[in-house]
C-alpha positions in Angstrom: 14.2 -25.4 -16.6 15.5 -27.9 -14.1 14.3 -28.2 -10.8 17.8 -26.8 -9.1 17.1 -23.6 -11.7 13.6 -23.3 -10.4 14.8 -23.3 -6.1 17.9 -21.2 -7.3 15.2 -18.3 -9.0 13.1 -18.4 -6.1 15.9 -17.5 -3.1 17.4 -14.4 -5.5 16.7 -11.4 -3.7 15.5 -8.4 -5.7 18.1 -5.9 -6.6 18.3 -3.1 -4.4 17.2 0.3 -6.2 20.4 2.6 -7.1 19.9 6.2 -4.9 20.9 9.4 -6.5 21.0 11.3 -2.9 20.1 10.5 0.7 19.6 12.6 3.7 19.1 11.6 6.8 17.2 13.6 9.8 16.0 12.9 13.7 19.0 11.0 14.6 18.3 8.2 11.9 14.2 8.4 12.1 13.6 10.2 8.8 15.4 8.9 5.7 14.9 11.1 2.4 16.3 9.2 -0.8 16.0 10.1 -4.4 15.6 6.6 -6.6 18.1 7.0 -10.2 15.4 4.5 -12.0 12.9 7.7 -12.0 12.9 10.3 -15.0 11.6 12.5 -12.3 13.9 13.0 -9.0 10.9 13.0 -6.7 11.9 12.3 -2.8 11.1 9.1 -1.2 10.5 8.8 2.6 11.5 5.6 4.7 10.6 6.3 8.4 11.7 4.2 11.3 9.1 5.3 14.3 10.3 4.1 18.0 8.3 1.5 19.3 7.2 0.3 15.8 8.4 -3.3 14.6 9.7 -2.3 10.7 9.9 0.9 8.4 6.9 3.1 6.7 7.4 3.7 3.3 6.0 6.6 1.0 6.6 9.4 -2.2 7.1 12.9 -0.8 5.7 13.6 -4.7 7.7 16.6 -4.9 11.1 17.1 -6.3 12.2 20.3 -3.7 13.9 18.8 -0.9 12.3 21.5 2.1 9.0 20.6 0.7 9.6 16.7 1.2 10.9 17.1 4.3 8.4 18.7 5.3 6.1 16.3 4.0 8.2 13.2 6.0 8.3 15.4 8.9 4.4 15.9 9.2 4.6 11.7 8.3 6.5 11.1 11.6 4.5 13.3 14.2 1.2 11.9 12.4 2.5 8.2 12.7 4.1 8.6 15.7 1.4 9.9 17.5 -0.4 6.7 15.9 1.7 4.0 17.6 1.7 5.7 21.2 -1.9 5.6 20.5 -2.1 2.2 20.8 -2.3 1.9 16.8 0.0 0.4 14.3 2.4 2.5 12.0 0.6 1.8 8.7 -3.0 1.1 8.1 -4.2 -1.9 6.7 -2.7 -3.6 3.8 -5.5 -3.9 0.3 -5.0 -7.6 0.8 -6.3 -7.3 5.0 -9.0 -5.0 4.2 -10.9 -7.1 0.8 -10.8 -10.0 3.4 -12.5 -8.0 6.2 -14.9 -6.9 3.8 -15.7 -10.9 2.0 -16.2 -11.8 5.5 -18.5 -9.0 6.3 -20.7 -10.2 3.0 -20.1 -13.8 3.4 -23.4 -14.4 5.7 -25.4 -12.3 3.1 -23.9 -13.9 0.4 -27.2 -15.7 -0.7 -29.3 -12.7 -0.3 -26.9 -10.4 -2.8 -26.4 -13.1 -5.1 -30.7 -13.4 -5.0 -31.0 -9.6 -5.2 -28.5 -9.4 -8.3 -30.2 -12.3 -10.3 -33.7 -10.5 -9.7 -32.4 -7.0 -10.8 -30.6 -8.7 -14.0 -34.1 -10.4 -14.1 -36.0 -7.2 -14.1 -34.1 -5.2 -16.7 -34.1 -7.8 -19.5 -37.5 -7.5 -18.6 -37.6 -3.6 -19.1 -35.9 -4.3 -22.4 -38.1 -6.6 -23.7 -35.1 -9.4 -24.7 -36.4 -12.7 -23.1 -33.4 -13.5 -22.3 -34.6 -14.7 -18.8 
């Protein structure tokens, strides 16, 4: 592939999921879609929460359309609520949280990596293989 082919792939923006139904609610705030690449026709929520920067996104997991908007419903007051708290819409992303946590360990990392070599250490021991 040719370095124009390469940039070219890179810039395409990913296609845009075909919606079965949408309903909107709260003037815009609550957004109830239904996806057509699903076998099941469960509702999907996209809430825009005043004072937020950006949308929160989540399944209803149910296919009746009073139950999921009572689910998004709950979602807004809950995550509203959240943000004139002070907090942000969405909680932390897997990616912010595992580094929080390796920087937590990182000034005990000799200690755990001494404590897991003498626990290996000690059950080869219990099983008699030499191995250490």
């Amino acid at each position: 592939m040719a370095d124009g082919d390469q940039a070219q792939e890179s810039t395409r923006k990913r296609a845009s999921p075909k919606v079965l139904d949408s309903k909107t609610f709260r003037d815009g705030a609550i957004h109830l879609y239904r996806r057509a690449d699903y076998q099941k026709p469960i509702w999907f929520i996209r809430l825009k929460i005043p004072g937020a920067k950006g949308y929160v996104w989540k399944s209803s997991k149910t296919t009746d359309e009073h139950a999921a908007y009572k689910v998004a419903d709950d979602l807004y007051n809950k995550t509203l609520v959240r943000v004139l708290s002070g907090g942000k819409p969405v909680s932390r992303t897997i990616p912010e949280a595992l580094k929080a946590y390796i920087k937590r360990l990182e000034p005990e990392q000799e200690r755990l990596s001494s404590l897991a070599c003498n626990r290996i250490e000690s059950q080869c021991e219990l099983l008699g293989s030499g191995l250490v």
